[in-house]
N, C-alpha and C positions, 0 to 999 in steps of 0.2 A: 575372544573367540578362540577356542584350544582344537589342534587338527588340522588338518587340512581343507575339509570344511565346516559347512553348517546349516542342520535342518530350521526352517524357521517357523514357528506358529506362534498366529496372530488373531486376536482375541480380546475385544474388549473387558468382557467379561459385565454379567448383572449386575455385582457388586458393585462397580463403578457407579452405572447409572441411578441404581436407587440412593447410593450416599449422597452421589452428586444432587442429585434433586430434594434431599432432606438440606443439605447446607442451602443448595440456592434458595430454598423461599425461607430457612431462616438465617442469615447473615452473619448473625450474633452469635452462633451457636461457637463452643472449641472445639467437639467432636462429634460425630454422629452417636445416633442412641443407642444403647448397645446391643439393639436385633439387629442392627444394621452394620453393627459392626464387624470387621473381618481380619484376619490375619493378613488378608493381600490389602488390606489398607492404614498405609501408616497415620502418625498425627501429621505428617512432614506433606503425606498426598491431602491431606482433609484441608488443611490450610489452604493448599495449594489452587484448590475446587472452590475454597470460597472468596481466592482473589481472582478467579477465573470470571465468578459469579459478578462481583464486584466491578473487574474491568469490562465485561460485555452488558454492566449498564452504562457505563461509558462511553461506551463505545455506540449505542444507541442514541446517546444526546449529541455524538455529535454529526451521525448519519443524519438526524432529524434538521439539524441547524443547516445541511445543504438542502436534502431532499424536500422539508419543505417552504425554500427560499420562496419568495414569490419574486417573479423573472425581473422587476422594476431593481430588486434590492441586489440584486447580484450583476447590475447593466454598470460600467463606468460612470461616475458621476461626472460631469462636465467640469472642463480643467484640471481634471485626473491626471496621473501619472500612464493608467490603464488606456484612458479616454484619445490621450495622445500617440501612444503607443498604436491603438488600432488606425487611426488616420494616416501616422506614415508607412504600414504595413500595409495597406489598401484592401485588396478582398481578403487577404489572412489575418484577420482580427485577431490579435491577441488575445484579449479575455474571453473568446468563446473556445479556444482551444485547450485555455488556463481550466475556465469553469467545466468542461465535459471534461476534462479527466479525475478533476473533483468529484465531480457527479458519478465516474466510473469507481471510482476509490469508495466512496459513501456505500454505494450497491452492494461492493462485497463486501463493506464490513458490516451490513446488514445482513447480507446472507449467510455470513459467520455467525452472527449474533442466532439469527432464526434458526438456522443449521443445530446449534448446542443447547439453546434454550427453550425453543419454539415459540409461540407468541407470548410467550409470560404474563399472562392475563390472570393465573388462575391464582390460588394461593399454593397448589401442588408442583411445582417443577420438574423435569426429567432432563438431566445433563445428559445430552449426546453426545460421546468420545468418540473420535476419532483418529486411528493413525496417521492418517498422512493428507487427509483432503482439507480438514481446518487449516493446514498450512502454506496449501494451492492458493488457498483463496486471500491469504495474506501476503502471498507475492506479489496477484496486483492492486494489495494496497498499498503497498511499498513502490509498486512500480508506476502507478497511476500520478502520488500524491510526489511523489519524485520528478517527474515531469515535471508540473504545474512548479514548483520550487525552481526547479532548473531554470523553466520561462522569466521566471520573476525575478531570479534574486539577484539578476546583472544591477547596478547600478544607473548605468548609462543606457541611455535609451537607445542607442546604435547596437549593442549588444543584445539588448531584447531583442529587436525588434529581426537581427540578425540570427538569432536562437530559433525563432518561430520561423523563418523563411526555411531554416534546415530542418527544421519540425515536419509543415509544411510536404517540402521535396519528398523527406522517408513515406511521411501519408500517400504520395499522390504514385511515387514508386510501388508501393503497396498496393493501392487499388487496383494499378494497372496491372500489376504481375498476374494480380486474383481474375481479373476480367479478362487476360490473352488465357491463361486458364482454362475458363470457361463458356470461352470465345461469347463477349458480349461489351462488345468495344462500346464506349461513352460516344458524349458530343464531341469531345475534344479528342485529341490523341494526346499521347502520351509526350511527345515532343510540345504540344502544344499548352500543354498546363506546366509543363517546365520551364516555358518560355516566360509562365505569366511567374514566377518566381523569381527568375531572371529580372524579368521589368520593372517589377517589387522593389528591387534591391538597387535596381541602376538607380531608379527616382528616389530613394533615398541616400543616394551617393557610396555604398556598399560597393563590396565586390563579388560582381555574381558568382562565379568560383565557389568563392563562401560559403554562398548561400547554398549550393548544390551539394557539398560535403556531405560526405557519408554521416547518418547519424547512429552512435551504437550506445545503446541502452546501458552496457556501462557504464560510461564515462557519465552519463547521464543519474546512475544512482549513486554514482561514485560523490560528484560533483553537490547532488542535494544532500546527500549525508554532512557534506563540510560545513553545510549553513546551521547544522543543527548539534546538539550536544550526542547524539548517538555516534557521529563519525564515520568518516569514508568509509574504513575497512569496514567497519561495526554492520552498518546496513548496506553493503555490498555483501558482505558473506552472507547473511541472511536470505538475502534477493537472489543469490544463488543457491544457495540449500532448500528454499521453495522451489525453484524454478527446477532441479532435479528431484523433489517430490514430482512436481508434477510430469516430469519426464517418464516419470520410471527408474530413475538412476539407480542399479541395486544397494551403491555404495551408501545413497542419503536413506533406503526405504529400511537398511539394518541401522543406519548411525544416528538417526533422528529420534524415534520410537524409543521409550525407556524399556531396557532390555534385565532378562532373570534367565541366566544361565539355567539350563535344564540337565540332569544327567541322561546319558544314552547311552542304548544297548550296543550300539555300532561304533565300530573300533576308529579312531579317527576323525568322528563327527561328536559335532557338539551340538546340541537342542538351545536353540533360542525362542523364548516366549516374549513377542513383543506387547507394548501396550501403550497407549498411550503417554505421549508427554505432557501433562499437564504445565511444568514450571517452564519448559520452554517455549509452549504456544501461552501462555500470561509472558513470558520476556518478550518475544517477540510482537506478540499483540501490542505491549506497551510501549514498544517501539514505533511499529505501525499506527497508533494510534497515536502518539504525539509528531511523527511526520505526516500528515492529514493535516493534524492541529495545528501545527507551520504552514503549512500550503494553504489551509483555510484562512491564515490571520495574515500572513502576508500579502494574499486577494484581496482582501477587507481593507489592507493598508494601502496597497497601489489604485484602488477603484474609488478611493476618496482626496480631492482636491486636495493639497498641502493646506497646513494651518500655519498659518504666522506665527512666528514664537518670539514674545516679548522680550526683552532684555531681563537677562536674570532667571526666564526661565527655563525648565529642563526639557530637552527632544522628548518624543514620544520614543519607546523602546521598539527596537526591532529583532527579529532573528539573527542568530549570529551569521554572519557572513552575507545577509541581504545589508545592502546599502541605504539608506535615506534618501528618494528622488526630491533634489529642489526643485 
C-alpha cells in the first residue's frame, strides 16, 4: 500500500462465479473453456477453485457423519472412557458438551459448504465468493472443534473432568451475564449454579478454585492446535484473523482479501481492488476441516470401552498429543 492512504474497492466480480461453477461440476477439467476465460483469471486461481471444489465435498461428508449420527451411536458406550468421565462430573456430562460443539462445528461447515456451492444437486454449479464472510464461518469451526479436543485430549480423567467443570463455570457466567441483561433471572441464581460446580469438584476430590478459573478461548485453541499436526501458533493465528473478519478489524478486511494495486488520480492514495481469497480459505478450510476430523475421531475413541491388546500387538493410533485412557 504506497501513501498515506488507501481507497478500497471490493468486487467479486462475474468472472469468478461463472469459472468457478464451470470447474465445480467438472473436476477434471485444467482450465476453464475459453468464453469463460479472462484475463482477471489465472491457471494458479483455476486450480485453486477446483480444490475449493474438492475440499467442500469434504467437507460435506464429514458434516453428514455428525449431523446425521443417530443419538444411540454418539451416547457413551458403558465402561467407556467418556461413560466414566460423565459419572464423576454429575450434572455436567462430559460428552454432551464434547458432542454440541461438534454439532456446532458440523453446522458451519455446512453452512460454508451451502454458502459457496448451494445444494449441489444439479450438474450446473455456481461458486459463491466471498470476501470475508466464508472466513467468519470457519472461526467457529476452528473454535467449536477446539473445544471438544481441549475436553478430551487430557489423558487423566481428573483433568477432564476438571476441564468441563471450567467449561461449565464460563457457560453458566455467560448465561447469567445475558439474563441480568435482559432482567429474566432463572430458577437458580447465579451463586447458586456455581455452587453446584463447586460440589462437582469437591466430590470428585478437585479443587473448587479450579474449577471456577477463568476460561479463555485462547489458551483453549492454542492448547487443541498442539494435539494436532496444524500447531499452536498455526491455528491460533488463523482463529484470530477470522475472529477480526468478523469483528470488522480494518487491518484483517485489507490483509486477508487478495489484493491488485490499482493506479489513482489522487496524490497520496493508492486504489486497492480486493477479491477474494481462494488459496487461503482452501488452507484454512483444510485446516478447519481436519481439526473437526480430530475432535470427531477422538469422540469416537473416548465413547468406546478400551480393547484388550494381546501381547505382541500394536495400540490403536491416536492424535498427537491426546493420550490413550486405560
Amino acid at each position: 500500500m504506497a501513501g498515506d492512504s488507501a481507497a478500497i474497492r471490493a468486487e467479486p466480480g462475474p468472472v469468478w462465479q461463472q469459472v468457478a461453477g464451470v470447474l465445480a461440476a467438472n473436476p477434471d477439467a485444467t482450465q476453464a473453456p475459453a468464453h469463460l476465460r479472462s484475463k482477471a483469471m489465472t491457471d494458479s486461481e483455476q486450480q485453486n477453485l477446483q480444490r475449493l471444489a474438492a475440499l467442500l465435498a469434504t467437507t460435506d461428508q464429514l458434516a453428514r457423519r455428525i449431523r446425521d449420527t443417530d443419538i444411540a451411536q454418539y451416547e457413551p458406550g458403558p465402561g467407556s472412557p467418556l461413560a466414566g468421565d460423565d459419572r464423576e462430573a454429575g450434572i455436567f456430562t462430559l460428552s454432551a458438551a464434547a458432542w454440541n460443539h461438534l454439532v456446532v462445528a458440523a453446522d458451519h461447515l455446512d453452512t460454508l459448504r451451502v454458502a459457496t456451492v448451494g445444494c449441489a444437486e444439479h450438474g450446473e454449479v455456481t461458486m459463491h465468493l466471498h470476501l470475508f464472510a466464508q472466513f467468519t464461518l470457519l472461526r467457529s469451526v476452528i473454535e467449536n472443534a477446539a473445544v471438544t479436543l481441549w475436553l478430551l485430549s487430557p489423558a487423566a480423567r481428573d483433568d477432564r473432568v476438571l476441564r468441563r467443570l471450567r467449561h461449565a463455570t464460563a457457560d453458566i457466567r455467560n448465561n447469567e451475564s445475558l439474563r441480568e441483561l435482559i432482567r429474566q433471572p432463572g430458577r437458580k441464581t447465579r451463586a447458586q449454579r456455581l455452587d453446584q460446580v463447586r460440589d462437582a469438584a469437591t466430590s470428585r476430590g478437585l479443587d473448587p478454585k479450579l474449577a471456577l478459573q477463568p476460561l479463555r478461548l485462547e489458551q483453549v485453541v492454542r492448547e487443541a492446535g498442539d494435539t494436532t499436526e496444524i500447531g499452536a501458533d498455526n491455528l491460533l493465528g488463523q482463529w484470530r484473523a477470522c475472529s477480526a473478519l468478523a469483528h470488522g478489524d480494518l487491518w484483517a478486511s485489507i490483509a486477508i482479501p487478495g489484493q491488485t494495486r490499482q493506479p489513482s488520480a489522487r496524490p497520496g492514495m493508492a486504489d486497492l481492488h480486493l477479491s477474494p481469497n481462494v488459496a487461503g480459505l482452501c488452507d484454512w478450510l483444510t485446516d478447519a476441516t481436519t481439526l473437526a476430523d480430530a475432535a470427531l475421531d477422538l469422540y469416537e475413541q473416548r465413547r468406546q470401552p478400551p480393547m484388550l491388546t494381546l501381547p505382541g500387538a500394536r495400540p490403536a493410533a491416536v492424535p498427537a498429543g491426546a493420550t490413550p485412557v486405560p
